[in-house]
N, C-alpha and C positions, 0 to 999 in steps of 0.2 A: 539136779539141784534139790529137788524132792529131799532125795538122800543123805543131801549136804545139812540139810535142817535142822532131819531126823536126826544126825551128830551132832547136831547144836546144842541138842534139849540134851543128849545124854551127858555130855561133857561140861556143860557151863559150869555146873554148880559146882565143879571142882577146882580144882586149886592149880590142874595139870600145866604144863607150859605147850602152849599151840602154836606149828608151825604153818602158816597160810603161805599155799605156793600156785601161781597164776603169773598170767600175763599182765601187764600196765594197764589199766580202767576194768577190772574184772571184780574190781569191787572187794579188791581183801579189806582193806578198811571198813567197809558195812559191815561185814561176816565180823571181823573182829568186837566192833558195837555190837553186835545182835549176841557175843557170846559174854560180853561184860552184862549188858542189860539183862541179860537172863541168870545170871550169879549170884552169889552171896555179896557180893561186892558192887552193886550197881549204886548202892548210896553212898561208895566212897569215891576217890580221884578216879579219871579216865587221861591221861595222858600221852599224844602221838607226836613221837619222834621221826625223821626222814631221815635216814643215817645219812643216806650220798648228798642230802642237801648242805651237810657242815662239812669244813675241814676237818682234819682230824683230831687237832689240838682242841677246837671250838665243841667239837661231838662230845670226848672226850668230859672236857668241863660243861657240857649242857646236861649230860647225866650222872656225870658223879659231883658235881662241882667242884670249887677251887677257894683254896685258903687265899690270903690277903699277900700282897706280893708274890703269889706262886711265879707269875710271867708276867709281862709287861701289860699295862692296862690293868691288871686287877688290882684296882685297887679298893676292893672289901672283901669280906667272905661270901662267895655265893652258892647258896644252895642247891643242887642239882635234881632233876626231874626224882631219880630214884626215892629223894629224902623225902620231895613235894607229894609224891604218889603213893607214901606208906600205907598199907591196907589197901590200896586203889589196884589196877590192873594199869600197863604204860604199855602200850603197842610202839613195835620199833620196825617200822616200814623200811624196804629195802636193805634188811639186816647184810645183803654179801657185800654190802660196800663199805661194813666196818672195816677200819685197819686192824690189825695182826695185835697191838696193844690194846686195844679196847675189848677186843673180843676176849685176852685172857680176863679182862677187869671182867664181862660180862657173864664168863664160865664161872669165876668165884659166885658172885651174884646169885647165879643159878642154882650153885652149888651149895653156899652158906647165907644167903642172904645178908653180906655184908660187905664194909668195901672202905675206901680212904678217899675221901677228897683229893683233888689235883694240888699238890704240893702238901700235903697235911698228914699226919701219922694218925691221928685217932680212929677205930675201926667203929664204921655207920654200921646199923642194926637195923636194919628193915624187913617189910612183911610185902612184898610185892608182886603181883601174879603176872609173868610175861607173855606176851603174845607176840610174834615176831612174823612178819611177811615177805616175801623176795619174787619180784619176776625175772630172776636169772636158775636156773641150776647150781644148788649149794653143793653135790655130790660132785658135779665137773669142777668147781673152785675147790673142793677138797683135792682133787688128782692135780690142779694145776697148783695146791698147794698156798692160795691163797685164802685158804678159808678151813678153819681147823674141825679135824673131826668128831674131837670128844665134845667139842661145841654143839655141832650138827648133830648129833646123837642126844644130847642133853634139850634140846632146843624141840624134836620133834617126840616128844612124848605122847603129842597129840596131833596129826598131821590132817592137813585139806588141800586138794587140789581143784580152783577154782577153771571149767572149761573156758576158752575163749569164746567169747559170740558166737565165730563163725562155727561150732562145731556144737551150737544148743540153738540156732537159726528158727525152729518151732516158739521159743523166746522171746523173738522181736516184736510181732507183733502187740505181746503186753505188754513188753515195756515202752513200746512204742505208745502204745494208749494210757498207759500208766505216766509219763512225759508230758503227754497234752494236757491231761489232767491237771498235773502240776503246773504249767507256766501259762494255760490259760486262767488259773484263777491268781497265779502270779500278775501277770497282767491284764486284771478284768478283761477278759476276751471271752468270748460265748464257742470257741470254736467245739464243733462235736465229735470231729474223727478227720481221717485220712481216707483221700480220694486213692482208688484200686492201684491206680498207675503209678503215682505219687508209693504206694508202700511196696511195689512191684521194684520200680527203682530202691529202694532199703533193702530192699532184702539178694538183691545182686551187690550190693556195696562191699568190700573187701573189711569195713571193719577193723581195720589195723589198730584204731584205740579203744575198741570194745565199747564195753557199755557208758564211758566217760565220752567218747566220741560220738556214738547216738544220740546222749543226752544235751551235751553240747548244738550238736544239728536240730535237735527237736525244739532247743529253746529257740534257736536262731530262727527257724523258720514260724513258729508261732510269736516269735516279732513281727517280721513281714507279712503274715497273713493278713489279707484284707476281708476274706470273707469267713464263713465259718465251717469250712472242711479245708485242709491241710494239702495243694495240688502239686504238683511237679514244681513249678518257678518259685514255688518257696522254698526250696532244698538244692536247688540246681548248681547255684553261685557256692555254695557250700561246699558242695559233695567235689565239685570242679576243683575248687583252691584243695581241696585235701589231695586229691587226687595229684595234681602238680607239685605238691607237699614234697611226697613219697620222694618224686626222683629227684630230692635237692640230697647232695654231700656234704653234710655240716662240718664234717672234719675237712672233706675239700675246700669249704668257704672260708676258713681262718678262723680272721677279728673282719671279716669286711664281709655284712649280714648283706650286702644289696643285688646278691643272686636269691635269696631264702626271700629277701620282701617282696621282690620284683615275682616271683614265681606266686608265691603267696595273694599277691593284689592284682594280678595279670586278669584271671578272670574272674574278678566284681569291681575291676576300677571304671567303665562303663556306670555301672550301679552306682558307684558311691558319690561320682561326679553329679550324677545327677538328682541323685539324692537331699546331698551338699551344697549345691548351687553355690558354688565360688567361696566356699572356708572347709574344702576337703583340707587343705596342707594342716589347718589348727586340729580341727576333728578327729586326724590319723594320728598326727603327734600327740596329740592328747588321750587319745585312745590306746596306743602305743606305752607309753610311760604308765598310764592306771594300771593296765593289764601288768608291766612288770613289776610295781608296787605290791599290786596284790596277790601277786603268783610269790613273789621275795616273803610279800608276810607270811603267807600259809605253810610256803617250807620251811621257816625260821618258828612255826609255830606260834604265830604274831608277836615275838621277841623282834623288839623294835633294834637292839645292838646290833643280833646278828642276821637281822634285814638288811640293815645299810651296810654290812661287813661283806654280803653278798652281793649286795645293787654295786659296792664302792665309791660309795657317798655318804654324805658324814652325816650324824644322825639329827641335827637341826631340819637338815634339807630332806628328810625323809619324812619327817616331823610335820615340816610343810605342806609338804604333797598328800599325806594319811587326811592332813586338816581341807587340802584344795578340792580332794577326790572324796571324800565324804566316806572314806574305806574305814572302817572297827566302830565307827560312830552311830 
């Protein structure tokens, strides 16, 4: 990680296009902030795309946009990320899950820094610096052909391979202290550290969502804490529900989520009942729907269209819900 840095400071200030290759919660997105904030460009746009979170028409017109009648629905001209982020840097997360059209639109890009709107002939003129991340293998999508090479060649001019957790484990512990620090002064709590056995258990834990997965348990458990060191029963129900996570088959589940919730709430619904005291059903469901609300805005990049094009619900009623959950406010 050291070393990863130390490429930070050399590279930022240039102009190169950076490819970030890791697992899911390894933090390409930070890396990619720490190498805008350190550039020539940290006082212009910062812009993050999730390619697999749009379809492809939708991706498509989110970054190049779309002239006024290109397709159905547009009805204006709308500008795309590319035009919004001139002189900025736009990081494009999960770059392998672009389609086979977008990626030729993105080699031009690369290439000439220019491009057409979705349905529109006039060639944009931009000044953009790319940053692009993927937690799949872009090398193996080249051999299976789903992912072009002069792309992947063009794309990694500047390349980083971010470790998984489990294999920088001398790690956890700071981040783990570095966590408590954070949401204890998130939620005025005086806690001071973690009890031996409590971080014994963290550091057997499999990790499967890396640093985004720790951080996530660390908040949750410095919710629960009562006192002011971080013990075992604060992490337990957590570390449990992941753990039964694992072995659910989401492609074996369908559209019918009630093996994923049931697996999911098996062991802390004890907890929540009692927590609850007889308005668990509102509390879940209500906790349930925020969580998809704000999980849709963050993919959609808090575009409210293409939140509710994602939730499949119409944008009044998405409207409602941002206003009920107190979400962007």
């Amino acid at each position: 990680m050291i070393e990863i840095w130390k490429m930070v400071g050399k590279i930022a200030d240039s102009d190169a296009t950076v490819l970030i290759q890791g697992e899911s919660g390894t933090g390409k997105e930070l890396l990619a902030r720490a190498i805008y904030d350190n550039s020539k460009r940290k006082n212009r746009s910062f812009l993050a795309i999730n390619c697999a979170a749009l379809p492809e028409n939708l991706l498509e017109s989110e970054l190049f946009g779309h002239e006024k009648g290109s397709f159905t629905d547009a009805h204006a001209r709308r500008i795309g990320k590319f035009e919004q982020c001139n002189g900025g840097t736009i990081f494009l997360d999960e770059i392998g899950e672009m389609s086979p059209a977008s990626q030729g639109k993105l080699l031009r890009v690369l290439e000439n820094q220019e491009f057409e709107r979705v349905g529109g002939n006039e060639t944009i003129k931009v000044d953009v610096r790319i940053i692009a991340a993927t937690n799949r293998s872009l090398l193996q999508a080249v051999k299976e052909k789903t992912f072009r090479l002069d792309l992947f060649y063009r794309l990694r001019v500047v390349s980083f391979f971010l470790p998984p957790l489990r294999e920088r484990s001398e790690d956890l512990p700071l981040l783990t202290e570095l966590f408590i620090r954070r949401f204890s002064r998130k939620y005025s709590k005086q806690i001071k550290g973690i009890a031996p056995k409590a971080m014994e258990n963290l550091s057997t834990h499999a990790w499967e969502g890396n640093i985004r997965e720790l951080k996530n348990v660390i908040n949750s458990a410095v919710v629960l804490c009562k006192g002011d060191l971080l013990i075992p029963d604060d992490f337990e129900s957590f570390l449990e529900a992941r753990a039964g996570f694992k072995e659910i088959d989401l492609d074996a589940a369908g559209d019918d989520y009630y093996q994923v919730f049931t697996c999911m709430l098996e062991p802390i619904f004890d907890g929540l009942c009692h927590k609850n005291k007889g308005s668990i059903y509102d509390n879940v469901n209500m906790g349930l729907e925020k969580a998809l609300i704000q999980m849709s805005m963050s993919k959609a990049n808090n575009n409210q269209v293409l939140a509710a094009k994602l939730l499949g619900i119409s944008r009044n009623t998405l409207r409602d819900r941002l206003e009920k959950y107190h979400i962007g406010s």
